[in-house]
Backbone as CSV, one residue per row, in Angstrom:
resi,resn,N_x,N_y,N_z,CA_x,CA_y,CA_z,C_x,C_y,C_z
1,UNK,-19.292,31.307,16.396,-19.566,30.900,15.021,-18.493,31.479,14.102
2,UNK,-17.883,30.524,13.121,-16.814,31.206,12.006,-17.626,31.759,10.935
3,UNK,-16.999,32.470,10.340,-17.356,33.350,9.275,-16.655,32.518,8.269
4,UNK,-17.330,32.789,7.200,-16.614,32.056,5.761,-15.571,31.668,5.292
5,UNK,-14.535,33.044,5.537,-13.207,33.347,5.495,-12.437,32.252,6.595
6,UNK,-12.985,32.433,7.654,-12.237,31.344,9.220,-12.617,30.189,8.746
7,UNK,-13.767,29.713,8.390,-14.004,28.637,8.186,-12.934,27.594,7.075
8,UNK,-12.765,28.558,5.668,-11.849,27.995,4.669,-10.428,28.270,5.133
9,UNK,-9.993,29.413,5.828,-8.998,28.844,6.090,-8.553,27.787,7.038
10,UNK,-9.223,27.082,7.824,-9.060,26.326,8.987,-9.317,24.969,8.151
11,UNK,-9.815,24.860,6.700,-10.145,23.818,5.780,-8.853,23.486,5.140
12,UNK,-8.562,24.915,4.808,-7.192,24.743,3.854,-6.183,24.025,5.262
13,UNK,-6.006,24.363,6.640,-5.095,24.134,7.293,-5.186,22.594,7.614
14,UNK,-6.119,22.587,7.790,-6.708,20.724,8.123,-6.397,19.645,6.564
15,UNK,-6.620,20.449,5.253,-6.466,19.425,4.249,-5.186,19.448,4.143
16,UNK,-4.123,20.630,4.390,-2.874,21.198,4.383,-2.313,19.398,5.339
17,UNK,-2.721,19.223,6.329,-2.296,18.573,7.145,-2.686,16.987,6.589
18,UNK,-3.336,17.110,6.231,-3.844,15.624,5.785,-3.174,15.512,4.602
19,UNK,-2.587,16.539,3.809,-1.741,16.344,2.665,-0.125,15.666,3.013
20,UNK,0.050,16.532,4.071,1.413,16.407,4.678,1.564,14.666,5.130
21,UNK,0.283,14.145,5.671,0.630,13.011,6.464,0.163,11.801,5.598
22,UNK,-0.441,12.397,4.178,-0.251,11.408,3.052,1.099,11.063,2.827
23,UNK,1.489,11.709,2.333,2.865,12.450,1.915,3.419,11.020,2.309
24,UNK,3.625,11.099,4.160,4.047,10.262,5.122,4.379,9.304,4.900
25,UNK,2.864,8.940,4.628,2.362,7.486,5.002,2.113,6.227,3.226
26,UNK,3.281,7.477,2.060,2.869,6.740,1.161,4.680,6.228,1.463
27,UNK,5.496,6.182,2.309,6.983,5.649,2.496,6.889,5.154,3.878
28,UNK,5.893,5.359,4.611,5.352,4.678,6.005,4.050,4.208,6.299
29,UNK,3.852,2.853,5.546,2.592,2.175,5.291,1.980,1.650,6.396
30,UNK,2.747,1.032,6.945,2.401,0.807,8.379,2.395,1.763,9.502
31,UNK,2.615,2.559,9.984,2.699,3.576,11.083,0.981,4.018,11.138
32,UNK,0.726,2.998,12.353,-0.856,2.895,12.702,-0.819,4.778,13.216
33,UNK,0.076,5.126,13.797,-0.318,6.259,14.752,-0.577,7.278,13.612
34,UNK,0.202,7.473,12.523,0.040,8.434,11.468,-1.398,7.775,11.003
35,UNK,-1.572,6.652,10.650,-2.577,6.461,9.894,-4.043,7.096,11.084
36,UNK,-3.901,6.610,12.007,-5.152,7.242,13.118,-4.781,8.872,12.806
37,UNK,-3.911,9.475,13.087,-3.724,11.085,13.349,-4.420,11.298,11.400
38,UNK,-4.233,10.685,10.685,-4.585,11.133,9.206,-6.266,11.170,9.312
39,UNK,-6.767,9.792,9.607,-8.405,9.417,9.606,-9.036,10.348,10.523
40,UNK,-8.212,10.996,11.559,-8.952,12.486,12.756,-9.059,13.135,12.050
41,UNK,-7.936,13.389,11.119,-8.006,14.882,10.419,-8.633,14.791,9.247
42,UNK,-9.159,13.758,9.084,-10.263,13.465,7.538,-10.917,13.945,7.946
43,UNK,-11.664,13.403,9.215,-12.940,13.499,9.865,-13.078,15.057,10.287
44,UNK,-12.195,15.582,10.709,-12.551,16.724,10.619,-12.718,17.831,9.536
45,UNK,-12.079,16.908,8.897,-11.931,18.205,7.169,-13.471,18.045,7.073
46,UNK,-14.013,16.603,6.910,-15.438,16.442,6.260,-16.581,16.972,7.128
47,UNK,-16.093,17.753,8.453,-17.024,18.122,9.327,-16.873,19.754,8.810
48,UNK,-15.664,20.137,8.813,-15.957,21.420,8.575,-15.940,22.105,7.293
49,UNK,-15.706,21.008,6.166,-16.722,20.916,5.131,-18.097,21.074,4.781
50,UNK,-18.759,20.148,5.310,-20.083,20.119,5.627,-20.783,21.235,6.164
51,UNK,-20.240,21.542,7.106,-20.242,22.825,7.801,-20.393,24.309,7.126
52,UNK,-19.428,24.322,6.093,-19.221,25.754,4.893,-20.293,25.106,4.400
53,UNK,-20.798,24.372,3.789,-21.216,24.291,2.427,-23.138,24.406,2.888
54,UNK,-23.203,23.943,4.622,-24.404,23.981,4.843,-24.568,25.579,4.811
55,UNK,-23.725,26.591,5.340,-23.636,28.010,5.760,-23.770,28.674,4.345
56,UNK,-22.877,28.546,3.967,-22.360,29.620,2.281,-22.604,28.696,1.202
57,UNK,-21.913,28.121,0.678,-21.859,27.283,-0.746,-21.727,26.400,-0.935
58,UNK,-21.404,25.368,-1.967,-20.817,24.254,-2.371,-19.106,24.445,-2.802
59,UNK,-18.538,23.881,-2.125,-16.806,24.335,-2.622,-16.378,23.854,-3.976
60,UNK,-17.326,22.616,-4.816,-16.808,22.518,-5.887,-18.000,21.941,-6.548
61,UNK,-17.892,21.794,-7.929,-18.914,21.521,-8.779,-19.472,20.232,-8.547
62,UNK,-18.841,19.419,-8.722,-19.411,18.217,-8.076,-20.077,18.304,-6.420
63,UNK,-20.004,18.882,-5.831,-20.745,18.791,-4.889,-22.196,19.277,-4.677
64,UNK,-21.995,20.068,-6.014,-23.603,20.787,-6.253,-24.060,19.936,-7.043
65,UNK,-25.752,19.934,-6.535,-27.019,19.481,-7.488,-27.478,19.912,-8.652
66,UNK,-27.266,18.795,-9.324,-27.653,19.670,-10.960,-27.198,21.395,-11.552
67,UNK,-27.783,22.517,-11.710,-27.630,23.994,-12.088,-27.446,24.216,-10.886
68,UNK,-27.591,23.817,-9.470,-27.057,24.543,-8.265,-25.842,25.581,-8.241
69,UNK,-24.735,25.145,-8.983,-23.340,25.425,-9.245,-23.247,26.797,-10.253
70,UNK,-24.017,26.927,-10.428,-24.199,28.325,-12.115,-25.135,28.936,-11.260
71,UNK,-26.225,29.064,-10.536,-27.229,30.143,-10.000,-26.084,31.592,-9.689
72,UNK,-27.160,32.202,-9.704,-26.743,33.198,-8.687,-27.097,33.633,-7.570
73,UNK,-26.092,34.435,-6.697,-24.775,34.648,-6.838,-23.938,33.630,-6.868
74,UNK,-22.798,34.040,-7.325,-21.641,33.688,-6.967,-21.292,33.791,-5.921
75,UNK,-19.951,32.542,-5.553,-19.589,32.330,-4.495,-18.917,33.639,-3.605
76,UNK,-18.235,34.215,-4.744,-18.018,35.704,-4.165,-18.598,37.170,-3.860
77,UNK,-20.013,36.627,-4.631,-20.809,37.658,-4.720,-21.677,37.579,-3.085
78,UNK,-21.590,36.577,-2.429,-22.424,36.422,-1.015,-21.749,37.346,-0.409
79,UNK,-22.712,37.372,1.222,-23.111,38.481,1.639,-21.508,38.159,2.376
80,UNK,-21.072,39.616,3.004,-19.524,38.471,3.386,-18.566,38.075,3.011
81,UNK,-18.798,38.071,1.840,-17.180,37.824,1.086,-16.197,38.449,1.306
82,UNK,-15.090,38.420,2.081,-13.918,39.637,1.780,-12.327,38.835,0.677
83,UNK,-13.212,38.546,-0.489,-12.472,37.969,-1.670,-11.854,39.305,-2.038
């Protein structure tokens, strides 16, 4: 099981990557293989997304319900944080 910290960074590395192969694919529109290797690595961002947010928090305001986003604690205040 990842811890909070493993978890976001392995988020940042996966959106890191899906940034890169935007990047790509906005001067290589056609290149099916980038476009498949991009839609894996969606799919996985939104898995291990899902994943943090079921464990620890919501990563951004919009993803929280109504006052969900203002309760306390804070995101840094959980148990675990090494912010």
């Amino acid at each position: 099981m990842l811890r909070n910290n493993e978890l976001l960074k392995e988020l940042s590395q996966v959106a890191f990557i899906m940034w890169d192969l935007h990047l790509y694919l906005d001067t290589h529109t056609c290149d099916t293989d980038a476009i498949a290797l991009y839609n894996k690595y969606k799919e996985k961002y939104l898995c291990l997304k899902d994943e943090f947010e079921e464990k620890y928090w919501k990563l951004t305001s919009t993803d929280a319900q109504g006052v969900e986003w203002i309760k306390n604690p804070w995101p840094w205040e959980k148990e675990g944080c090494d912010c």
